[in-house]
C-alpha positions in Angstrom: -19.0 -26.4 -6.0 -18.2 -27.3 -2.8 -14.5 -26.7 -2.9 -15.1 -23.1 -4.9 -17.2 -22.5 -1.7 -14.5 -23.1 0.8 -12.0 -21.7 -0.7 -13.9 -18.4 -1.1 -13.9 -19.0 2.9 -10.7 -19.4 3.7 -10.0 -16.6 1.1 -11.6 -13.8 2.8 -10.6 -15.2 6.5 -7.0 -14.6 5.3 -7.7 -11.6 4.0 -9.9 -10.6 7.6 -6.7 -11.9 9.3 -4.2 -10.2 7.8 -5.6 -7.0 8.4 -5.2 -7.0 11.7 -2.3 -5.4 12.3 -1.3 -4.3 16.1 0.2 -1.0 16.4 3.7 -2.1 18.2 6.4 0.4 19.5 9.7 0.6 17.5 12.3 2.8 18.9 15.1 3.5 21.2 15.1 6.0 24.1 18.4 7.2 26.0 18.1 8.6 29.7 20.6 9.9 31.8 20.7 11.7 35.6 22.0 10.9 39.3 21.7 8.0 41.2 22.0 7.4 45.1 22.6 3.9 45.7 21.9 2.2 49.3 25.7 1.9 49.6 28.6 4.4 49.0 30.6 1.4 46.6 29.2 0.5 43.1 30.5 -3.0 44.0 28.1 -3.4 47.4 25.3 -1.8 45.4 21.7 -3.9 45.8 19.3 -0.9 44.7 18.9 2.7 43.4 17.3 4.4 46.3 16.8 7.6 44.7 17.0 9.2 41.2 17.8 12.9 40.5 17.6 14.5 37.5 16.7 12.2 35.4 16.1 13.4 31.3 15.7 12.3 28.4 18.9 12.3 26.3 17.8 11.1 22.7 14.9 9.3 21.0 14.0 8.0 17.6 11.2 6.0 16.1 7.9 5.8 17.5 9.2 8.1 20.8 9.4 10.9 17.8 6.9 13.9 18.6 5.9 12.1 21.9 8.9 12.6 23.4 11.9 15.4 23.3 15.6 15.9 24.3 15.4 17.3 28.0 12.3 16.2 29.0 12.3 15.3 32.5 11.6 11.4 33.0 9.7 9.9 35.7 11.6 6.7 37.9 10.3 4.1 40.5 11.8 4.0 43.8 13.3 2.0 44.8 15.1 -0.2 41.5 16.1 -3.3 43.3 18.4 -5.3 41.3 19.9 -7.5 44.1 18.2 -9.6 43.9 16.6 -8.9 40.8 13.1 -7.2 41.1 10.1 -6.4 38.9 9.5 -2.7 39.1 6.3 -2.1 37.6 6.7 2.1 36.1 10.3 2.2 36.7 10.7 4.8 34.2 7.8 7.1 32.7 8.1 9.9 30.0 6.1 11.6 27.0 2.6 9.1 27.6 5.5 5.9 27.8 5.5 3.7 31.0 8.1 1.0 31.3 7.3 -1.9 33.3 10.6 -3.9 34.2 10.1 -7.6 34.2 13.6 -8.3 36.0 17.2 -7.9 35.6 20.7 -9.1 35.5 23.8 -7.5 36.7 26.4 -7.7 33.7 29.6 -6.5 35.3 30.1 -5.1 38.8 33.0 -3.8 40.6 34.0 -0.2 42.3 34.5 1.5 38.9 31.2 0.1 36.8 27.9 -1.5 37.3 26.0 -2.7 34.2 22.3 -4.0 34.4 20.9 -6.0 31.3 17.1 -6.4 32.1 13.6 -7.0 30.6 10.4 -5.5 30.5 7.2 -4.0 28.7 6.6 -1.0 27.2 3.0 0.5 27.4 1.1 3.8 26.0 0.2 6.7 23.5 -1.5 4.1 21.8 0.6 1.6 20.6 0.2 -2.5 21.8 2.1 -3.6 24.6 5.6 -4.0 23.3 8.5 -6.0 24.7 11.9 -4.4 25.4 15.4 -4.6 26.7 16.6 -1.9 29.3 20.2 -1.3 30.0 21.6 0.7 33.1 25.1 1.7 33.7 26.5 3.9 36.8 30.4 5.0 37.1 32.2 6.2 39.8 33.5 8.1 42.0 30.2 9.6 43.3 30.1 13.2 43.7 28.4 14.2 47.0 27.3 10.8 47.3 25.2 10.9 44.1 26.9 8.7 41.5 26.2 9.7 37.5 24.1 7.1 35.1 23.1 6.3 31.9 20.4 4.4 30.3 19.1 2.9 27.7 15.6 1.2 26.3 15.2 -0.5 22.7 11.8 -1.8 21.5 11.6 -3.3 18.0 7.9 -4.9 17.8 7.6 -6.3 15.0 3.9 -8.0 14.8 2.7 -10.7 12.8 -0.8 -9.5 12.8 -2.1 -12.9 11.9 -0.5 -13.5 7.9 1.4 -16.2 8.8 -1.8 -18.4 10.1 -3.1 -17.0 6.9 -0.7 -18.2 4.3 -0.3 -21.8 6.6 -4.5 -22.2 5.9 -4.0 -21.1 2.5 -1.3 -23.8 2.1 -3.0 -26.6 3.8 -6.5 -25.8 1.7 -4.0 -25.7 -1.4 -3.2 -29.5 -0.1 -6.6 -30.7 0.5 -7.6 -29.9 -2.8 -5.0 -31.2 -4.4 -5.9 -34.8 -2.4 -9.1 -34.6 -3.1 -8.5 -33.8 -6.8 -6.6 -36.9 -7.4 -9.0 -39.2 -5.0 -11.7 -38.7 -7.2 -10.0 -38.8 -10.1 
């Protein structure tokens, strides 16, 4: 009796467990605008001193209906990358903040600067989720302001609890069996 009576326990705490299931963001985001760097060379370049123009370029996933083509984008100033900085809001859009955890640069020279960074993703709803952001710039600068692109891609992917679940399912499966055989 007493084994029919846990494992009606650890049945419904696996089924409690596995129902909670966070609401995580999966999607990617494209942005594009005008940057004006604190240098006039994309190889000296230490920050972004001011955006311009900034929009949203595509979207899909979870951005869907939150977000549209053209919308105008929101960006921290300044983006320090050199060395690299966390930039809590660096980008905002649609209900989405972007909190950048840090970044690397990836390639820099006078022709290309690519920035490989981290960060978290927050609002509309959905959990905290982890992402990857990706900057690029090109030049020549026109009028000082030098072109971009970027990019965020957030796959959350949440466990919600089932594997704990299925691991105490698994280990009561085992204890039964041992005791089975013990007092046998």
């Amino acid at each position: 009796m007493k084994t029919l009576k846990l494992t009606l326990a650890v049945l419904a705490a696996a089924l409690v467990t596995s129902g909670a299931q966070a609401a995580m963001v999966n999607g990617a985001i494209t942005l594009a605008g005008g940057a004006i760097f604190d240098t006039d060379s994309l190889a000296t370049a230490t920050r972004v001193n001011t955006f311009l123009d900034v929009t949203v370029m595509s979207e899909d996933g979870d951005f869907e209906g939150f977000v549209a083509d053209e919308d105008a984008v929101a960006m921290a100033v300044p983006y320090i990358f050199i060395p690299s900085t966390a930039t809590p809001g660096l980008w905002s859009v649609g209900g989405f903040t972007f909190d950048l955890d840090g970044s690397t640069v990836v390639l820099q020279n006078a022709d290309f600067l690519i920035i490989s960074g981290t960060g978290t993703l927050t609002g509309n709803g959905f959990d905290p989720t982890e992402g990857i952001w990706n900057f690029t710039s090109q030049s020549p600068s026109a009028d000082g302001v030098f072109s971009f692109s970027a990019s965020g891609d957030f796959n959350g992917v949440p466990d919600g609890g089932s594997t704990v679940a299925l691991l105490g399912l698994g280990l009561t499966g085992v204890w039964m069996i041992r005791r089975k055989f013990i007092t046998a």
